[in-house]
N, CA, C and O of each residue as an XYZ file, in Angstrom:
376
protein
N      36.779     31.060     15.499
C      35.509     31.400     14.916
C      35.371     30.816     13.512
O      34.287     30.299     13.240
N      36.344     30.833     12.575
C      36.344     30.146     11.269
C      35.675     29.207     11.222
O      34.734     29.010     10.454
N      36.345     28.087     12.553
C      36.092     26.357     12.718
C      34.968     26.391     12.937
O      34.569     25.258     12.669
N      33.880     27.175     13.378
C      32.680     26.782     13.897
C      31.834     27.561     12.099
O      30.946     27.013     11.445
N      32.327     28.519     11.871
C      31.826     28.254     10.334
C      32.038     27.121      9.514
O      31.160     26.659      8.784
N      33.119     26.687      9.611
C      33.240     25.150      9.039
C      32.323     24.131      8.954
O      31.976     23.446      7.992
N      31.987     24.135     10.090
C      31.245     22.654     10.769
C      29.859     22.693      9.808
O      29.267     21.828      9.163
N      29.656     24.026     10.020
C      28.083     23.515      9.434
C      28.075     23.781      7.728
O      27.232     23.456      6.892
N      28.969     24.283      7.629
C      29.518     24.034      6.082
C      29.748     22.556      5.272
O      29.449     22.324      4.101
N      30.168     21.927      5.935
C      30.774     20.486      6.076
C      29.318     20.023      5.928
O      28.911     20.250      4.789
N      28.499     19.503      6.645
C      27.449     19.367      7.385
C      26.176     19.219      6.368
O      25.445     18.232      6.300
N      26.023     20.987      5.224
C      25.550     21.200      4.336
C      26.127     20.378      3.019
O      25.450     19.583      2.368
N      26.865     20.563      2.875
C      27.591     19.815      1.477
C      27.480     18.437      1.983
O      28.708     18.376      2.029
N      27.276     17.780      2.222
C      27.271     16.182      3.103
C      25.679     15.961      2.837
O      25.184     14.899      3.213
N      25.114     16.644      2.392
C      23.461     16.630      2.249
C      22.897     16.653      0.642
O      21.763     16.443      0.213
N      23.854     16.911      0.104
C      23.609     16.839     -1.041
C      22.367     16.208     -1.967
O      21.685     15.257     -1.584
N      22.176     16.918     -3.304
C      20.543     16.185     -3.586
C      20.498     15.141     -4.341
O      19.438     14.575     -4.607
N      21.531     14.801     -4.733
C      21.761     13.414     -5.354
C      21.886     12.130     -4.447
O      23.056     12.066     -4.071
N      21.321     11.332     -4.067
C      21.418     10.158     -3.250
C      22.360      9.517     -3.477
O      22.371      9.669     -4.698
N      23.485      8.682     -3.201
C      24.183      7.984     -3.270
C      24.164      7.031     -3.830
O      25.045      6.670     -4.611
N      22.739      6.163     -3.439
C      22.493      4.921     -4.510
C      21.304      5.017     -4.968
O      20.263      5.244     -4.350
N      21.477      4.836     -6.102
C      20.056      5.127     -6.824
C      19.683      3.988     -6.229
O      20.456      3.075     -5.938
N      17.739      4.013     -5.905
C      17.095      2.954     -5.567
C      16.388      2.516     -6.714
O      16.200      3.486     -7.449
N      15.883      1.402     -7.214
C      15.125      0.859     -8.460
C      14.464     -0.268     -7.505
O      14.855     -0.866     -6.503
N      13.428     -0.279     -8.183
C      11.860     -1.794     -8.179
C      12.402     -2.559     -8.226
O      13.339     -2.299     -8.982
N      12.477     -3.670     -7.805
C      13.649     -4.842     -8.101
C      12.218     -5.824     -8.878
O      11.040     -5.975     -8.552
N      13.124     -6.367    -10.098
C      12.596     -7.308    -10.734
C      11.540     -8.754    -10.323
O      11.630     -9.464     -9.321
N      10.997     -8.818    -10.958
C       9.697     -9.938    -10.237
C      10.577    -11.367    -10.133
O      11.133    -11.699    -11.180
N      10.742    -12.182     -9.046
C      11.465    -13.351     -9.414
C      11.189    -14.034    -10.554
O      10.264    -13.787    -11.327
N      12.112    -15.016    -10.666
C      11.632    -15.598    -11.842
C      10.700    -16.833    -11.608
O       9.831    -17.274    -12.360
N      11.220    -17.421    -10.000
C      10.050    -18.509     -9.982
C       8.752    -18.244    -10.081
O       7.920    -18.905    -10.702
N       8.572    -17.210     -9.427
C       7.031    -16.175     -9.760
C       6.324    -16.009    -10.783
O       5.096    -15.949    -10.716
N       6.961    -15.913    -11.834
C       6.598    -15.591    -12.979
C       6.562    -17.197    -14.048
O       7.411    -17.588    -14.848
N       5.219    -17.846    -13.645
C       5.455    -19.452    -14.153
C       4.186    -19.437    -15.359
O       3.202    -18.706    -15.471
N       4.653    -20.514    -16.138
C       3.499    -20.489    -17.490
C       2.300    -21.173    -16.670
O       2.309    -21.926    -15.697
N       1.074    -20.517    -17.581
C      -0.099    -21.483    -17.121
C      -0.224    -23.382    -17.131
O       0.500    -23.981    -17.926
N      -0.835    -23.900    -16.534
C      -0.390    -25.612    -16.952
C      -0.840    -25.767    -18.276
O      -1.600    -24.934    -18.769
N      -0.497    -26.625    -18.820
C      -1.130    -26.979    -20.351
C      -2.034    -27.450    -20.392
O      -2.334    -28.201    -19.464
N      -3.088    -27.221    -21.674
C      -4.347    -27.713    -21.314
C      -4.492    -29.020    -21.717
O      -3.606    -29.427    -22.469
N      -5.767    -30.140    -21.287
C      -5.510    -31.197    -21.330
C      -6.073    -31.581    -23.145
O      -6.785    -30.893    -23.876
N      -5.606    -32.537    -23.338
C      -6.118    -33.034    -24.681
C      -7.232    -34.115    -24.733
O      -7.373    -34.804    -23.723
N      -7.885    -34.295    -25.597
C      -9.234    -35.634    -26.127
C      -8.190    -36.587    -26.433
O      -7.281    -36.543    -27.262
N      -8.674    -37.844    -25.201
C      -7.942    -39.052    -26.295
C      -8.986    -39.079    -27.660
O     -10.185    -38.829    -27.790
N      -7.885    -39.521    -28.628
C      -8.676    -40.010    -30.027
C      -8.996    -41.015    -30.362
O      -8.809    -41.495    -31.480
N      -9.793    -41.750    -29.013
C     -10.084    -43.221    -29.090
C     -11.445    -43.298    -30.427
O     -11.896    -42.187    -30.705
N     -11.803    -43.987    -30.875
C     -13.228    -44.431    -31.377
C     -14.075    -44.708    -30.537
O     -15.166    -44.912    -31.070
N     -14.085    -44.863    -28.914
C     -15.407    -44.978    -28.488
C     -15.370    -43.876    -27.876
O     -16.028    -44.022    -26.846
N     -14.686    -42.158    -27.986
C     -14.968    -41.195    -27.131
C     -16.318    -40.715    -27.388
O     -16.935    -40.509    -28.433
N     -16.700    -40.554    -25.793
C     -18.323    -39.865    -25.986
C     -18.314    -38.613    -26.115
O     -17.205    -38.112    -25.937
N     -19.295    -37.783    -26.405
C     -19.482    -36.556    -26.383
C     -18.873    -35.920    -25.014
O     -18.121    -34.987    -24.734
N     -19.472    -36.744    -24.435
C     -19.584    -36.427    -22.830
C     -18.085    -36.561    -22.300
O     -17.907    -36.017    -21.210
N     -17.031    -37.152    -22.839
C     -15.905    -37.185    -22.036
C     -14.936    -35.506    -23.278
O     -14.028    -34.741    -22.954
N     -15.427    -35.571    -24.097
C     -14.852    -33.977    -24.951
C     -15.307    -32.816    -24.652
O     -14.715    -31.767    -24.910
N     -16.836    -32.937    -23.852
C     -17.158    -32.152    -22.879
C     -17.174    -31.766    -21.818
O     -17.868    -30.817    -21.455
N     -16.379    -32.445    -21.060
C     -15.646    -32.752    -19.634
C     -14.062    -31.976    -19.970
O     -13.793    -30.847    -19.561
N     -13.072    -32.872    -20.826
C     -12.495    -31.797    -20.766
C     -12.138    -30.866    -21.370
O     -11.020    -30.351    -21.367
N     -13.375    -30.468    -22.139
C     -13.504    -28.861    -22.652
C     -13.349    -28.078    -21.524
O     -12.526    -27.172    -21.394
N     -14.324    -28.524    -20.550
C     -15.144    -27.300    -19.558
C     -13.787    -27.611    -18.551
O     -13.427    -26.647    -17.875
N     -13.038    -28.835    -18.406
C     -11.789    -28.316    -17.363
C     -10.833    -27.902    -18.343
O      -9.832    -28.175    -17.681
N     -10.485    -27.556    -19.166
C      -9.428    -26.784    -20.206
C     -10.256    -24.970    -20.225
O      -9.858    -23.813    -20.356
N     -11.182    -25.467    -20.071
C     -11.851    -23.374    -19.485
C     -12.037    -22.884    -18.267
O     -12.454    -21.792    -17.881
N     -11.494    -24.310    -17.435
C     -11.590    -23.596    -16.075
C     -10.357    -23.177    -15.563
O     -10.205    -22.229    -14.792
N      -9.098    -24.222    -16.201
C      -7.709    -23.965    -15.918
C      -7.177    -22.405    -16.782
O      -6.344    -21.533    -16.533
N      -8.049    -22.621    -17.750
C      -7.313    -20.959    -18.382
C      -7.712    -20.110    -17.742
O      -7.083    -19.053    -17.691
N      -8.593    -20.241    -17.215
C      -9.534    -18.725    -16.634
C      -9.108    -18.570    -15.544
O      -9.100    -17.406    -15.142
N      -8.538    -19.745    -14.540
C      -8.311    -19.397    -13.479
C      -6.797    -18.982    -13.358
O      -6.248    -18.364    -12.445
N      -6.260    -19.497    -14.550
C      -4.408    -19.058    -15.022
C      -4.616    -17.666    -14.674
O      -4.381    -16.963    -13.691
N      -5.453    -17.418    -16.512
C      -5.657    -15.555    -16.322
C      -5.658    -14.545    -15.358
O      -4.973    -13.524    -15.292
N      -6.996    -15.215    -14.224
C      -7.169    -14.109    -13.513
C      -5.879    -13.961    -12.762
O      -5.411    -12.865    -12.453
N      -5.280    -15.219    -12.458
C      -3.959    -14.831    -11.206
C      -3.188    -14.304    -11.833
O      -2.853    -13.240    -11.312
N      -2.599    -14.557    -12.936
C      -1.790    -13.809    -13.765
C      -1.918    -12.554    -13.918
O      -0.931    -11.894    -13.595
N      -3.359    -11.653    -14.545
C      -3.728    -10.090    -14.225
C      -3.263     -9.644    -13.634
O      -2.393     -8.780    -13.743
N      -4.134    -10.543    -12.076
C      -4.026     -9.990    -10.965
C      -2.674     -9.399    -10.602
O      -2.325     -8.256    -10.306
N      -2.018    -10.571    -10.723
C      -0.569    -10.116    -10.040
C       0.060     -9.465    -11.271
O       0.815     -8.597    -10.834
N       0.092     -9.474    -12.261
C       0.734     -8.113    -12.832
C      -0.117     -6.688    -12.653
O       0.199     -5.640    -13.216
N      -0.841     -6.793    -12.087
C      -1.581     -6.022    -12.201
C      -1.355     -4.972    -10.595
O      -1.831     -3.874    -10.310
N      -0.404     -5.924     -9.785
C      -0.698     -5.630     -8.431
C       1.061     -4.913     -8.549
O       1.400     -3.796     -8.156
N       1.737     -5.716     -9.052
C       3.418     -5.570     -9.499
C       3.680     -4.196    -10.319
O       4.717     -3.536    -10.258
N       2.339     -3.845    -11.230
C       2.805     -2.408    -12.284
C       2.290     -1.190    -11.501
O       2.664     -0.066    -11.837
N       1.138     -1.431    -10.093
C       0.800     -0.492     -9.757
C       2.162     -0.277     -8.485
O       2.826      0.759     -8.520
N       2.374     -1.074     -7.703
C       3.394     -1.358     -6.946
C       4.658     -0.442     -7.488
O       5.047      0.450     -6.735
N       5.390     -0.641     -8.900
C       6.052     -0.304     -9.163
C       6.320      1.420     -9.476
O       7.233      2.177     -9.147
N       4.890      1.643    -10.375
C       4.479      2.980    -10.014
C       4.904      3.831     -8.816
O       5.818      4.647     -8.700
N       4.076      3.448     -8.055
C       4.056      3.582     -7.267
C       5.458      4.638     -6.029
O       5.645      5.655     -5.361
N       6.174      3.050     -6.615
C       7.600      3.492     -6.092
C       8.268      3.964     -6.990
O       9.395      4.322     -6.649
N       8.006      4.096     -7.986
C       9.128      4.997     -9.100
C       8.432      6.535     -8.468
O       9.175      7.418     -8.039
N       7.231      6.653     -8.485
C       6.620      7.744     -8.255
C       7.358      8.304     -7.124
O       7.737      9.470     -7.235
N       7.588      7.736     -6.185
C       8.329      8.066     -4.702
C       9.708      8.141     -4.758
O      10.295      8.586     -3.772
N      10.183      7.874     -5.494
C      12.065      7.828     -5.692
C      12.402      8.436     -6.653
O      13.615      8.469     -6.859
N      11.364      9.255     -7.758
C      11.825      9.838     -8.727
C      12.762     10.715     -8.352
O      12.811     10.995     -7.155
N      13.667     11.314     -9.239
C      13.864     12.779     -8.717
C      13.498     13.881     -9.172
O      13.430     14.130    -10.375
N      13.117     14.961     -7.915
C      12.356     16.326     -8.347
C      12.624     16.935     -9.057
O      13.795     16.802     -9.411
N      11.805     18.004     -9.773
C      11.841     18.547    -11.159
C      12.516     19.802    -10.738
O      11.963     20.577     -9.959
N      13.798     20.042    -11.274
C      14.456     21.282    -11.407
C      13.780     22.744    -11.430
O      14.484     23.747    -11.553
């Protein structure tokens, strides 16, 4: 009769509320995480027209803007993500 008190004794303590391995968010790769391209420059010729410093003005505001938004985005998608799962793996309040 002892042994069969045992078992589920055993059984209980084996359940314990501490997890074994803590789980953590694992870090964003690093290839993932890349600089925007550089923006382009005005040659400083003497015959530049208006028109070619205005060309690539407007593609030096299209490459940042479109850097930005992906960049937000995905940190933006990575901090809720992470939340998320910290929120779910925390451990409960005493």
């Amino acid at each position: 009769m002892k042994k069969l008190l045992l078992i589920p004794l055993l059984l209980v303590a084996g359940c314990s509320s501490k997890p074994l391995i803590k789980q953590t968010f694992p870090d964003p790769p690093i290839g993932i995480i890349q600089k925007c391209p550089d923006l382009a420059a005005v040659d400083h010729d003497t015959n530049t027209q208006v028109s070619d410093v205005l060309a690539v003005v407007a593609m030096n505001y299209s490459r940042y803007y479109i850097c930005a938004a992906a960049v937000d985005a995905w940190q933006d998608w990575y901090n809720s993500q992470k939340t998320n799962f910290n929120s779910l793996h925390s451990p409960a309040p005493n």
